[in-house]
PyMOL Python script that loads the backbone (N, CA, C, O; Angstrom):
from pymol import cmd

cmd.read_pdbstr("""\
ATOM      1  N   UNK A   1     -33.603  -0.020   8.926  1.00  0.00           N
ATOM      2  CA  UNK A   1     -33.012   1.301   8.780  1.00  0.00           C
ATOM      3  C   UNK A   1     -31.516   1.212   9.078  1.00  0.00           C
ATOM      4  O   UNK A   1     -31.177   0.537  10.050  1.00  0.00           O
ATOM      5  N   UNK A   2     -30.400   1.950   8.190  1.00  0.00           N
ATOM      6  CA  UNK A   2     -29.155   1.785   8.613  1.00  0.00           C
ATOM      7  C   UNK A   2     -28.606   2.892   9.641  1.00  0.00           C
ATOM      8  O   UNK A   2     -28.862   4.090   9.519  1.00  0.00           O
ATOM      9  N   UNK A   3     -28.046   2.501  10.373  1.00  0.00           N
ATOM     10  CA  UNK A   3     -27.970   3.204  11.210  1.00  0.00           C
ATOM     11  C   UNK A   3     -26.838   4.550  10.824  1.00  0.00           C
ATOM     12  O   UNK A   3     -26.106   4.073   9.956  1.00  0.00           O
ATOM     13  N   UNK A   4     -26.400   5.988  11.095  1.00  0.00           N
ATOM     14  CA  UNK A   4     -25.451   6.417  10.737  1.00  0.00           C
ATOM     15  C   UNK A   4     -24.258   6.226  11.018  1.00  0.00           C
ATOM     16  O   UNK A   4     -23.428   6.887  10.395  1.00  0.00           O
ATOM     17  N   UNK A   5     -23.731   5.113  12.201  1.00  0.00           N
ATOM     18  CA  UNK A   5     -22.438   4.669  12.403  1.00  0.00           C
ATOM     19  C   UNK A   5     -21.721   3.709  11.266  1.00  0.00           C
ATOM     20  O   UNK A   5     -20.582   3.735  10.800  1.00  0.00           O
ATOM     21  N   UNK A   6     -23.015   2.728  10.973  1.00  0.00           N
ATOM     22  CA  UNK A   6     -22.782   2.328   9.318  1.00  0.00           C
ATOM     23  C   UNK A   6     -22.247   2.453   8.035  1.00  0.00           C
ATOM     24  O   UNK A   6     -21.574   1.790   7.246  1.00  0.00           O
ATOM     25  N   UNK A   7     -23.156   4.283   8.166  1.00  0.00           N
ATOM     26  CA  UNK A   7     -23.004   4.962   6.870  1.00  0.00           C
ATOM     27  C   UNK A   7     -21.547   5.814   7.032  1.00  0.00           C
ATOM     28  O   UNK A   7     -20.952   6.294   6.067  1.00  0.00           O
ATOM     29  N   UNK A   8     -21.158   5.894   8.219  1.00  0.00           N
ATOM     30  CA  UNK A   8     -19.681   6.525   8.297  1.00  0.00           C
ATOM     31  C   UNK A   8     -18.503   5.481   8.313  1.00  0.00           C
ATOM     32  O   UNK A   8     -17.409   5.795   7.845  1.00  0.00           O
ATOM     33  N   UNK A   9     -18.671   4.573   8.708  1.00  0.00           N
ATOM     34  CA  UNK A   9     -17.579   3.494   8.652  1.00  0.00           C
ATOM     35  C   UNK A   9     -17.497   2.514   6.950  1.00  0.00           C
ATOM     36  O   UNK A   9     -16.613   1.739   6.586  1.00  0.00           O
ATOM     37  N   UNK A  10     -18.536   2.860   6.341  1.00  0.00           N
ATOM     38  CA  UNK A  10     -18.617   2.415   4.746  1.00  0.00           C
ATOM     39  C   UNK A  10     -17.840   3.921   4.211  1.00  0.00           C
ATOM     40  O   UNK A  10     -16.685   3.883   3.786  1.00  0.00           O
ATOM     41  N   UNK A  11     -18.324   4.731   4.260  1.00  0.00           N
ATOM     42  CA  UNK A  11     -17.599   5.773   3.689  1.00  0.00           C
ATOM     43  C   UNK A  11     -15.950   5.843   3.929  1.00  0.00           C
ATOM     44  O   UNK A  11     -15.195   5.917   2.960  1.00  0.00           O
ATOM     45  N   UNK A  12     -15.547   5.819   5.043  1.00  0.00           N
ATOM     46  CA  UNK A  12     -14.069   6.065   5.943  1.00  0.00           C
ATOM     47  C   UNK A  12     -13.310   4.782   4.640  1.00  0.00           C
ATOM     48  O   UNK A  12     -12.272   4.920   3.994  1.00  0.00           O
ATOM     49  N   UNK A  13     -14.584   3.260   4.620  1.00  0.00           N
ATOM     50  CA  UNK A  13     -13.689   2.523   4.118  1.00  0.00           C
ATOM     51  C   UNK A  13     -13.628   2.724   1.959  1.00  0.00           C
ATOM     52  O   UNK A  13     -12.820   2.306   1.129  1.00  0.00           O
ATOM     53  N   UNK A  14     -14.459   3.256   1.879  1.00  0.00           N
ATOM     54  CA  UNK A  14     -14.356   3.992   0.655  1.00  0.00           C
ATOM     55  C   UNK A  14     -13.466   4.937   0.264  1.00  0.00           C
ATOM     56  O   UNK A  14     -12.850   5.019  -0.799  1.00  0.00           O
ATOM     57  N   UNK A  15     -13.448   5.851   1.497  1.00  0.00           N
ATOM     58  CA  UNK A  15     -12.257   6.585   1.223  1.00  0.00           C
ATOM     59  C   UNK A  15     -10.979   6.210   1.379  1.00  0.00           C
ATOM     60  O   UNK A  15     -10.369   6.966   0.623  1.00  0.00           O
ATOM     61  N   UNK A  16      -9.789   5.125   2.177  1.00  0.00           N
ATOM     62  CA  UNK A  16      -9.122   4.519   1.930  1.00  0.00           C
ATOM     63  C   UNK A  16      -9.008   3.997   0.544  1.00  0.00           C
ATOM     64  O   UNK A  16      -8.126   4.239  -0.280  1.00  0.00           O
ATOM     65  N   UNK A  17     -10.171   3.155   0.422  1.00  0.00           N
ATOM     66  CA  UNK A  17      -9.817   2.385  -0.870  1.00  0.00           C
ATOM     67  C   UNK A  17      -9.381   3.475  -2.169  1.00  0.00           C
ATOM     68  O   UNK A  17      -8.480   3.169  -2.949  1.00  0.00           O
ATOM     69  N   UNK A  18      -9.997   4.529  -2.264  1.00  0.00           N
ATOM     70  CA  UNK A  18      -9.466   5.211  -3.135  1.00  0.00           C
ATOM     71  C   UNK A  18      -8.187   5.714  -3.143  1.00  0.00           C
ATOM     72  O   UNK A  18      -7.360   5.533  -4.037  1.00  0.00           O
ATOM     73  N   UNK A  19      -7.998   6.510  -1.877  1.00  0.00           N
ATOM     74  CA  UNK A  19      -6.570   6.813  -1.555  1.00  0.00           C
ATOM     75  C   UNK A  19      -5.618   5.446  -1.669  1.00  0.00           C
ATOM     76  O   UNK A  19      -4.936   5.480  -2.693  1.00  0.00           O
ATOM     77  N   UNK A  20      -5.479   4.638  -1.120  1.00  0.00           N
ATOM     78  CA  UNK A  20      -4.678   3.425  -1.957  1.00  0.00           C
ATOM     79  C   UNK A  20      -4.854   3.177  -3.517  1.00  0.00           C
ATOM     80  O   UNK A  20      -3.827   2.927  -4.147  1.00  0.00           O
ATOM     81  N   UNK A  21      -5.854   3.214  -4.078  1.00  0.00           N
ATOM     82  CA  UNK A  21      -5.870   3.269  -5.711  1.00  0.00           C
ATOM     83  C   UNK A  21      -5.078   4.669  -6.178  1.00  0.00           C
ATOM     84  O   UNK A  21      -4.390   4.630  -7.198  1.00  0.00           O
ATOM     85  N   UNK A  22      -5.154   5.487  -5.668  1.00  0.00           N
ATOM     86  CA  UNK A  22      -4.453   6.671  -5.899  1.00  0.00           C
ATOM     87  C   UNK A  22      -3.187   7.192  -5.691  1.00  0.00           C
ATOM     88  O   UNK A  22      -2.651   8.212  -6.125  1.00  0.00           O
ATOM     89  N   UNK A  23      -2.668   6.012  -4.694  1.00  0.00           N
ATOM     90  CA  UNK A  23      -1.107   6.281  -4.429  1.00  0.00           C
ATOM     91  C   UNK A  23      -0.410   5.369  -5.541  1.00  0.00           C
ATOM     92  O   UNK A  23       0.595   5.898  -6.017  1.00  0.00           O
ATOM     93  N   UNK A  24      -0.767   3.965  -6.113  1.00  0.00           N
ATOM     94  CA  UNK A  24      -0.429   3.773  -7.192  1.00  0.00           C
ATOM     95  C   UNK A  24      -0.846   4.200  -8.742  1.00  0.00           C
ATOM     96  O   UNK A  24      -0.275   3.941  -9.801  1.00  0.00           O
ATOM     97  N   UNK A  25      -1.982   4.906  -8.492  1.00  0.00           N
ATOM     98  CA  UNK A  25      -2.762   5.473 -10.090  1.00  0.00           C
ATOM     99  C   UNK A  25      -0.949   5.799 -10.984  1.00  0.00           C
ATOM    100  O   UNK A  25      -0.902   5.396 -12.146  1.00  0.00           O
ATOM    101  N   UNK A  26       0.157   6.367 -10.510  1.00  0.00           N
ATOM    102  CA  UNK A  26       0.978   6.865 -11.656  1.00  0.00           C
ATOM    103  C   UNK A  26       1.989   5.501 -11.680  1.00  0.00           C
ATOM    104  O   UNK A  26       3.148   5.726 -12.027  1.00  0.00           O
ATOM    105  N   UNK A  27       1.616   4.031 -11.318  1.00  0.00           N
ATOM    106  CA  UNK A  27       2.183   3.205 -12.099  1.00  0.00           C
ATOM    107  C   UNK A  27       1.546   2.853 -13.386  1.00  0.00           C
ATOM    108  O   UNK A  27       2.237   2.522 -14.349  1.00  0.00           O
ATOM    109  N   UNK A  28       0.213   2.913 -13.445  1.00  0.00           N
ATOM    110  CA  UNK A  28      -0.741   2.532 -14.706  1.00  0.00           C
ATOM    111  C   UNK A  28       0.002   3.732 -15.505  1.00  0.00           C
ATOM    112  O   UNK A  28      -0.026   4.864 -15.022  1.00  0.00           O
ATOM    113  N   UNK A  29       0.872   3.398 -17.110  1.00  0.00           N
ATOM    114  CA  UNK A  29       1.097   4.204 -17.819  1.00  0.00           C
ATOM    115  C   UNK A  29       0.425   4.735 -18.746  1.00  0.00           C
ATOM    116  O   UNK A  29       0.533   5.925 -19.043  1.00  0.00           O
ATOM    117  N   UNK A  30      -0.494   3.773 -19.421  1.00  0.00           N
ATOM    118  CA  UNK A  30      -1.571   4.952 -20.040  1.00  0.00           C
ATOM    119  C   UNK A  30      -2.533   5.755 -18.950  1.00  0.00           C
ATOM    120  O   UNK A  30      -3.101   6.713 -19.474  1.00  0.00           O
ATOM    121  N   UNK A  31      -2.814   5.579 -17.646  1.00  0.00           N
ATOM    122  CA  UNK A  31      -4.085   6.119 -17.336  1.00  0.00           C
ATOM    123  C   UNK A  31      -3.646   7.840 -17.236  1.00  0.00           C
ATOM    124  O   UNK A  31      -2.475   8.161 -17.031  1.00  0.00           O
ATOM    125  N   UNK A  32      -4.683   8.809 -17.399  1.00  0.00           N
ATOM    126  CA  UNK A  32      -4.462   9.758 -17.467  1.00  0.00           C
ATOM    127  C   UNK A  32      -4.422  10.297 -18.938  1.00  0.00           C
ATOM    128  O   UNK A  32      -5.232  11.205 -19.119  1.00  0.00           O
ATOM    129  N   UNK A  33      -3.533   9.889 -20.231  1.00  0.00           N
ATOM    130  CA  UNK A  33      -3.293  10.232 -21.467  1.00  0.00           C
ATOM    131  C   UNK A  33      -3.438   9.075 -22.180  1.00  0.00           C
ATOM    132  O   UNK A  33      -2.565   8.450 -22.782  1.00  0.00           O
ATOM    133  N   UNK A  34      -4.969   8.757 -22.035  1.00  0.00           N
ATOM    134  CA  UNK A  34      -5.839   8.372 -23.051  1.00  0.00           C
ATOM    135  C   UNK A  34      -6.016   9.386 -24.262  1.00  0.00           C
ATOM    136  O   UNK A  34      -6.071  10.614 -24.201  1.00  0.00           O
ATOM    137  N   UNK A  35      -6.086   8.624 -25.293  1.00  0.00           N
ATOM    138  CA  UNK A  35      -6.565   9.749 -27.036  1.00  0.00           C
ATOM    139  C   UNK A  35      -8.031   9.926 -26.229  1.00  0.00           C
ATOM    140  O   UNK A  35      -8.789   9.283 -25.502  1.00  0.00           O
ATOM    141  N   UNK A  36      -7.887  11.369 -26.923  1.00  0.00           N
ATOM    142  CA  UNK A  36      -9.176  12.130 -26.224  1.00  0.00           C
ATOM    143  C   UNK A  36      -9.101  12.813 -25.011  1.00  0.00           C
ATOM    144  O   UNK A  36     -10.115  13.453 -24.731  1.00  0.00           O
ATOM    145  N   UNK A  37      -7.985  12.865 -24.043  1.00  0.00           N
ATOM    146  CA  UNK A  37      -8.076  13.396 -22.925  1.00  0.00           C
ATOM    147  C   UNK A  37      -7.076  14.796 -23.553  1.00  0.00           C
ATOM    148  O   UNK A  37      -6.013  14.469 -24.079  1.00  0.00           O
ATOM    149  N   UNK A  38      -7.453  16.496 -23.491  1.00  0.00           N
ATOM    150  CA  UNK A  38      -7.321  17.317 -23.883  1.00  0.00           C
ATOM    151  C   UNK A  38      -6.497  17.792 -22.774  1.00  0.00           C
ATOM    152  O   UNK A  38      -6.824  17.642 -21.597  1.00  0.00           O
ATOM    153  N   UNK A  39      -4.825  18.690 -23.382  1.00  0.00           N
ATOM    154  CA  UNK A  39      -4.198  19.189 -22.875  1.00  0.00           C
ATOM    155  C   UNK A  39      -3.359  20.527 -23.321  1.00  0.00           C
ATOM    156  O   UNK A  39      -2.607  20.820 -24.249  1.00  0.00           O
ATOM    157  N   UNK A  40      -3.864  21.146 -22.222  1.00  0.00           N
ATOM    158  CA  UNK A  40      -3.327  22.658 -23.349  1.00  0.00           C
ATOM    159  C   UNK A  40      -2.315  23.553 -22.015  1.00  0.00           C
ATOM    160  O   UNK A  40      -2.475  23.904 -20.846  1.00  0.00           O
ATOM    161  N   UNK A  41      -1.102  23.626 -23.221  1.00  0.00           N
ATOM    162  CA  UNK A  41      -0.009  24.323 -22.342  1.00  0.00           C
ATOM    163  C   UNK A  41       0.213  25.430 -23.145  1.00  0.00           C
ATOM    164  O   UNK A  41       0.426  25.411 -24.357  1.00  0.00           O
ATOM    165  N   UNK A  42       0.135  26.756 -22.147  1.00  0.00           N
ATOM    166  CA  UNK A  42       1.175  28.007 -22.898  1.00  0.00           C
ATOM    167  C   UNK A  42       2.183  28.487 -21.787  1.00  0.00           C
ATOM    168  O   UNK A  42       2.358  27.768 -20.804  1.00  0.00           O
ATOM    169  N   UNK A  43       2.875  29.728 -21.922  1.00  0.00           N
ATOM    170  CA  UNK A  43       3.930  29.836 -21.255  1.00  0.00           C
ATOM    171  C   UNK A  43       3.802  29.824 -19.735  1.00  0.00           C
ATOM    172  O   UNK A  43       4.641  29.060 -19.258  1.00  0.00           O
ATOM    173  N   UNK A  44       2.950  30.478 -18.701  1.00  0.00           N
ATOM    174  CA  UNK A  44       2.798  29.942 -17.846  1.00  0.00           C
ATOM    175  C   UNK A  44       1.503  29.401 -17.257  1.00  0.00           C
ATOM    176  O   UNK A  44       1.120  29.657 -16.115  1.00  0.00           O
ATOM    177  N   UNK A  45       0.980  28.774 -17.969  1.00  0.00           N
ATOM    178  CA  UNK A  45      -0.580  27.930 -18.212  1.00  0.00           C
ATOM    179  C   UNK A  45      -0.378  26.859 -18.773  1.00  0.00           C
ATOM    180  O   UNK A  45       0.360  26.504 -19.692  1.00  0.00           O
ATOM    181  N   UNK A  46      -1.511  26.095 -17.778  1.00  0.00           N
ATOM    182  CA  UNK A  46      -1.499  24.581 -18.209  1.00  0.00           C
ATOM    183  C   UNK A  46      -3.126  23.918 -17.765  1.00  0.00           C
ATOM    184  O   UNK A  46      -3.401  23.791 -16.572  1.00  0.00           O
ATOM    185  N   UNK A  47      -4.023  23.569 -18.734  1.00  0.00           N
ATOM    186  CA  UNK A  47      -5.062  23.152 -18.539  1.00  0.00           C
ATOM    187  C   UNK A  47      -5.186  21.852 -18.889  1.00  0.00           C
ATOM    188  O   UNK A  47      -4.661  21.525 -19.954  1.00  0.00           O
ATOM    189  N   UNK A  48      -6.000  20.670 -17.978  1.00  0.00           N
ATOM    190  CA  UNK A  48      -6.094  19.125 -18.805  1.00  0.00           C
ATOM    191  C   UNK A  48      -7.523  18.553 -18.689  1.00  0.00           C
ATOM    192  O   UNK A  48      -7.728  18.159 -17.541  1.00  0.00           O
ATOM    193  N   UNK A  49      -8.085  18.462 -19.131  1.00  0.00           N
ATOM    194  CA  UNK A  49      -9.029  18.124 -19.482  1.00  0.00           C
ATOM    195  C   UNK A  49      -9.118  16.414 -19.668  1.00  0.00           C
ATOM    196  O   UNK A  49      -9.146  15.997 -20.826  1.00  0.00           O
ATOM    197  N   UNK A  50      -9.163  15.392 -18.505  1.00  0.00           N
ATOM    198  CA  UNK A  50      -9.149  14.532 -19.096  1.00  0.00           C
ATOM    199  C   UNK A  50     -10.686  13.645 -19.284  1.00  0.00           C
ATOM    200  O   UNK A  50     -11.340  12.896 -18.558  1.00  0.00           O
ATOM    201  N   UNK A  51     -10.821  14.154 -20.576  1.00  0.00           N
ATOM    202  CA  UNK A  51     -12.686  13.461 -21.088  1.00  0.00           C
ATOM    203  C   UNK A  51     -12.563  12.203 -21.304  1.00  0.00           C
ATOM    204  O   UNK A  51     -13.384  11.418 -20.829  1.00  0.00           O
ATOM    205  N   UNK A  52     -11.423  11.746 -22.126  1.00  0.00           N
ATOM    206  CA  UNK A  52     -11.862  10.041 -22.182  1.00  0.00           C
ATOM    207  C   UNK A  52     -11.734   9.375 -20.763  1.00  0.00           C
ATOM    208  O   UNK A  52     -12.668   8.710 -20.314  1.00  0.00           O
ATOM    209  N   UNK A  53     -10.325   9.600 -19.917  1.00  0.00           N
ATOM    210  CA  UNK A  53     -10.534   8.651 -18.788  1.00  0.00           C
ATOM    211  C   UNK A  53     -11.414   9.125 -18.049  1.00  0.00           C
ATOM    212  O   UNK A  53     -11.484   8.411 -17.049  1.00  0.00           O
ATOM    213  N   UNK A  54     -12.109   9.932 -18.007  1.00  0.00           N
ATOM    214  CA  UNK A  54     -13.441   9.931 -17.128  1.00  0.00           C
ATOM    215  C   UNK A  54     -14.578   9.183 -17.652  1.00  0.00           C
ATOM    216  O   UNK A  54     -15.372   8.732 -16.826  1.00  0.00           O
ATOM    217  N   UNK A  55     -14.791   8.973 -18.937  1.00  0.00           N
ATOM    218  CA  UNK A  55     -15.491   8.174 -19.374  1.00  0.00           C
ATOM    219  C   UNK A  55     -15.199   6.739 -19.064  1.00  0.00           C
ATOM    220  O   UNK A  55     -16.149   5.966 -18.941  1.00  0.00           O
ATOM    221  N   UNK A  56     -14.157   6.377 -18.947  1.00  0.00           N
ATOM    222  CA  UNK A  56     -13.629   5.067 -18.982  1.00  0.00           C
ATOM    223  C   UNK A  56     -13.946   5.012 -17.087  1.00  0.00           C
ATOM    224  O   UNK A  56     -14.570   4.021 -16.707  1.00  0.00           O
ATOM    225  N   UNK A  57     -13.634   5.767 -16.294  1.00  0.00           N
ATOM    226  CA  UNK A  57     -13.738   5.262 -15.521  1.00  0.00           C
ATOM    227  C   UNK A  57     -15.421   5.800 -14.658  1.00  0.00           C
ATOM    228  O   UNK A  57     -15.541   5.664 -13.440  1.00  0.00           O
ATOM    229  N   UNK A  58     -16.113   6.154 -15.184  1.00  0.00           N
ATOM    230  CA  UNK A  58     -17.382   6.270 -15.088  1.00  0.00           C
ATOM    231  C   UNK A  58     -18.129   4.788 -15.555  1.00  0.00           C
ATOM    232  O   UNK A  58     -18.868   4.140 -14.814  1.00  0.00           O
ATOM    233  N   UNK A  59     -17.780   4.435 -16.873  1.00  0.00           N
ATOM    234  CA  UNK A  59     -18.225   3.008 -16.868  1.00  0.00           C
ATOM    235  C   UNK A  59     -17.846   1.771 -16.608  1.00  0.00           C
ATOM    236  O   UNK A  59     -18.542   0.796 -16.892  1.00  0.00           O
ATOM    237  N   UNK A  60     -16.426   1.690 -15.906  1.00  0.00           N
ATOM    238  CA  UNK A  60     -16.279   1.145 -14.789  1.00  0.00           C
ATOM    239  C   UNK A  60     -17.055   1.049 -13.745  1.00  0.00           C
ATOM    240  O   UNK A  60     -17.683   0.045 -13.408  1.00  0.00           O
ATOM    241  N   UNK A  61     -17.031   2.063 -13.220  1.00  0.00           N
ATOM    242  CA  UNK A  61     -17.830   2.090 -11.816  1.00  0.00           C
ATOM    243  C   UNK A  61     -19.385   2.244 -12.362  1.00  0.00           C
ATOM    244  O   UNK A  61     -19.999   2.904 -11.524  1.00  0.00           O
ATOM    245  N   UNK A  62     -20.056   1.953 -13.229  1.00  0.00           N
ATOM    246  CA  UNK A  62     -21.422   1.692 -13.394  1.00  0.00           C
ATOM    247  C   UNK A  62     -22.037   0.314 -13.275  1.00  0.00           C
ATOM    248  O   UNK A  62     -23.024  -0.306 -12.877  1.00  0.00           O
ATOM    249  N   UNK A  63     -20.480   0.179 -14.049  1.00  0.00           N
ATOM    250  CA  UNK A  63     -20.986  -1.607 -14.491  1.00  0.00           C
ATOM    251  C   UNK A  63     -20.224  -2.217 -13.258  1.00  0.00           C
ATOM    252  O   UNK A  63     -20.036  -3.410 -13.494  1.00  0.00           O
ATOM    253  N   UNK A  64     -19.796  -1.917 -12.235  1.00  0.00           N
ATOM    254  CA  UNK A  64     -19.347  -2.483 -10.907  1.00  0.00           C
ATOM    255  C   UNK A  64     -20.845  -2.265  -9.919  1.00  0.00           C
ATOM    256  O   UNK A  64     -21.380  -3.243  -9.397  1.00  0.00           O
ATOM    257  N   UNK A  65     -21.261  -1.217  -9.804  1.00  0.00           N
ATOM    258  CA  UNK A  65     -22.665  -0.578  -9.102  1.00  0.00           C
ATOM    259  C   UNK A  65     -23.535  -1.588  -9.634  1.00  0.00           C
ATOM    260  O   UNK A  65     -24.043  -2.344  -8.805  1.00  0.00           O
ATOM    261  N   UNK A  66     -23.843  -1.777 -10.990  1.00  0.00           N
ATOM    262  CA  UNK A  66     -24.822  -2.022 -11.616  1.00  0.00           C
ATOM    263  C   UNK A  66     -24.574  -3.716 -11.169  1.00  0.00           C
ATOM    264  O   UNK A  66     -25.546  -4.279 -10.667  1.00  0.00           O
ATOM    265  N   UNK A  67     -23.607  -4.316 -11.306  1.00  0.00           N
ATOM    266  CA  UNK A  67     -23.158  -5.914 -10.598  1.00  0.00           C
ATOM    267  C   UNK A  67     -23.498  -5.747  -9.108  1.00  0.00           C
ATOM    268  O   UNK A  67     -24.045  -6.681  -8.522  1.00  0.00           O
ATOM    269  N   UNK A  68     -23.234  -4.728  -8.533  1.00  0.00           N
ATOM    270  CA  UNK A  68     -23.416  -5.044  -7.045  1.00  0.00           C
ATOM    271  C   UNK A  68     -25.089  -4.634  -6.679  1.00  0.00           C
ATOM    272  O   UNK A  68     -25.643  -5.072  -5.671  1.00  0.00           O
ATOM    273  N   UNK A  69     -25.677  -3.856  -7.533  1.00  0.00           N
ATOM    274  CA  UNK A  69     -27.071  -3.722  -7.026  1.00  0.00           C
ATOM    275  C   UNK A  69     -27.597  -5.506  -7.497  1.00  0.00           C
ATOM    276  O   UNK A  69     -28.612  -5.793  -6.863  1.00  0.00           O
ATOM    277  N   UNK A  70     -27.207  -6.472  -8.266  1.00  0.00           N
ATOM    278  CA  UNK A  70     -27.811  -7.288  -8.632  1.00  0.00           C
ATOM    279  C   UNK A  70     -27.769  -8.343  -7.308  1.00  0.00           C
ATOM    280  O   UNK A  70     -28.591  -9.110  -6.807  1.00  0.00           O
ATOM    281  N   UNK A  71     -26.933  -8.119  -7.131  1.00  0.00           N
ATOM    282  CA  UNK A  71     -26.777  -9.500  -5.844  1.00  0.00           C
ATOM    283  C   UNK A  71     -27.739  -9.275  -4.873  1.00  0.00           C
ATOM    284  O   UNK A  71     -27.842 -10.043  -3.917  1.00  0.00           O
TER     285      UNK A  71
END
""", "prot")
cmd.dss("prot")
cmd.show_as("cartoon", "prot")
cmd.util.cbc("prot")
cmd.orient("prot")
């Protein structure tokens, strides 16, 4: 059984890792305005919709999960 000190110190380090992927995410110049990611501006409105990089990075992280359940 894992204990819950476990399950909080995996998380804490999950959440770092993202926040560091996220303080550089706006050097990657395509990420974000992939074809397919929907953006709609009017005068003081702005909606974005981004569908492809969520796709892209959904199967990333499947096929990373899906490698790490194998080991």
């Amino acid at each position: 059984m894992v204990s819950i000190g476990k399950v909080l110190v995996l998380f804490g380090i999950i959440l770092i890792v993202a926040g560091v992927f996220l303080q550089f995410l706006h050097r990657i110049p395509w990420f974000g305005r992939l074809p397919g990611d929907i953006l709609v501006r009017k005068n003081n409105f702005t909606v974005y919709f981004p569908i492809t990089t969520s796709i892209v990075i959904s199967i990333i992280l499947s096929l990373v999960f899906w490698l790490w359940s194998r080991r």
